[in-house]
C-alpha positions as CSV (number, residue, x, y, z in Angstrom):
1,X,11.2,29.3,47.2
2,X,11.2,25.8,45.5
3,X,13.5,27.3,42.1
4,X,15.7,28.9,44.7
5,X,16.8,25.5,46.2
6,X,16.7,24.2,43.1
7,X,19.2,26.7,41.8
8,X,21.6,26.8,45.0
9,X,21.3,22.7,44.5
10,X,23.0,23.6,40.9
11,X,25.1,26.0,41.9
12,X,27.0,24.9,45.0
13,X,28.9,22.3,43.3
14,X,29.9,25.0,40.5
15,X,31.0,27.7,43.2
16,X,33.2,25.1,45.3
17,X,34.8,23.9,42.0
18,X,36.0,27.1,40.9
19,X,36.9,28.7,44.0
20,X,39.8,25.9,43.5
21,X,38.4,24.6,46.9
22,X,39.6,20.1,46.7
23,X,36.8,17.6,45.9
24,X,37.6,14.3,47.4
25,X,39.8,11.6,44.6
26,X,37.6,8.6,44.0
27,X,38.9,5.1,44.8
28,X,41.8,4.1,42.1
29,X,40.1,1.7,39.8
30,X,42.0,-0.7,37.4
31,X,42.5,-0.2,34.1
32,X,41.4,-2.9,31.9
33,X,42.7,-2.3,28.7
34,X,46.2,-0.7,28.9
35,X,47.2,-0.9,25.3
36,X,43.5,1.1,24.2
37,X,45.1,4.2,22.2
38,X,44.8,6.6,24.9
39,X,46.2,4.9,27.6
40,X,49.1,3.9,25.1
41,X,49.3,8.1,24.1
42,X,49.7,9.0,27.8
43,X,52.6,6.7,28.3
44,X,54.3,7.7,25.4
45,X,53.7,11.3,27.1
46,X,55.4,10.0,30.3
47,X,58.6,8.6,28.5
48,X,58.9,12.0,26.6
49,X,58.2,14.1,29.5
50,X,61.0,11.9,31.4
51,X,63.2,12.3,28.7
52,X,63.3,16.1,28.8
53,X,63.6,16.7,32.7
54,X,66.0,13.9,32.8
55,X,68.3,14.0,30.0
56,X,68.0,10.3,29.6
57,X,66.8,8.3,26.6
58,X,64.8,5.5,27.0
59,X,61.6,4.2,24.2
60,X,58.6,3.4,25.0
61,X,57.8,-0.7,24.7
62,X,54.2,-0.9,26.5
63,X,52.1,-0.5,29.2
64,X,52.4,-3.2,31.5
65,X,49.2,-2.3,33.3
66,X,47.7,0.7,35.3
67,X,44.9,2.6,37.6
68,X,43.0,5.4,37.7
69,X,41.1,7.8,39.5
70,X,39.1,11.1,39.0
71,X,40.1,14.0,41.1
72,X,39.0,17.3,39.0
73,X,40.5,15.7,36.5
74,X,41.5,12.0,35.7
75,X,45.5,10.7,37.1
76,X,46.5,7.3,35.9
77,X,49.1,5.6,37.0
78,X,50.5,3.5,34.5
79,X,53.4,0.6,34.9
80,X,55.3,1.1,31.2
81,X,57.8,-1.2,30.0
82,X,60.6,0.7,28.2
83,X,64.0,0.2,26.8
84,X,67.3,2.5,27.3
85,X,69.6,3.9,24.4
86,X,71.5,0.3,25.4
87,X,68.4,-1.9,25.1
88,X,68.1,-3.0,28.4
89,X,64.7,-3.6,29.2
90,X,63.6,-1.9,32.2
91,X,59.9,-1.2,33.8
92,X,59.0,2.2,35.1
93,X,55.5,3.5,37.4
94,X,54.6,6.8,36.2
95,X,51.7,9.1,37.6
96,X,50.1,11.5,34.7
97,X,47.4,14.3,35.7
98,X,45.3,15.4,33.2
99,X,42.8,17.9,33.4
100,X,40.2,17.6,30.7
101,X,38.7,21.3,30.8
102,X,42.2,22.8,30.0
103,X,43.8,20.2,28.0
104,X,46.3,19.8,30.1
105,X,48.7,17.0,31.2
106,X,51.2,16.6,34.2
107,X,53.8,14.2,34.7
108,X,53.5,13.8,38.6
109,X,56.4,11.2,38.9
110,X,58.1,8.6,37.6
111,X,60.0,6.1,39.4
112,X,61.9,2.8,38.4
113,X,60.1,-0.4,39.8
């Protein structure tokens, strides 16, 4: 009796998982290092990913600063400085999802601030 709640305590959180049911998002936390390589590689996904859906052009300068939080996966949102094709300096709040189990990333939005 005892391995059999032992098991369902294991397995319950596996089943609701994969049956694509929604575990609650944990609290955005900061970010405290925006320019740490990864954080720098998923803005630079942001500005390419704008790029293609929008047709526009702009380079990516830095991340300004940014938050996180896990929901079956990890979403950051980042506030990226970036330059257009004219050099004006502009700053930009984009929202990546990124599923670690499929390698997968999302660009959720991306809005001028």
């Amino acid at each position: 009796m005892r391995s059999f709640i032992c098991l369902s305590l294991i397995l319950l959180p596996l089943v609701y998982n994969v049956e694509g049911l929604k575990i609650r998002p944990s609290p955005w936390k900061p970010i405290r290092n925006v320019q740490l390589g990864s954080y720098v590689e998923i803005g630079r996904f942001a500005i390419e990913e704008h790029n293609k859906q929008s047709k526009e052009i702009l380079a990516f300068v830095k991340n300004v600063r940014g938050k996180e939080q896990y929901d079956n996966g990890l979403r950051y949102a980042l506030i990226i400085a970036t330059r257009n094709s004219d050099g004006v300096a502009k700053n930009y709040e984009a929202v990546v999802f990124e599923r670690h189990v499929m390698q997968d990333r999302v660009l959720e939005s991306f809005k001028e601030i």
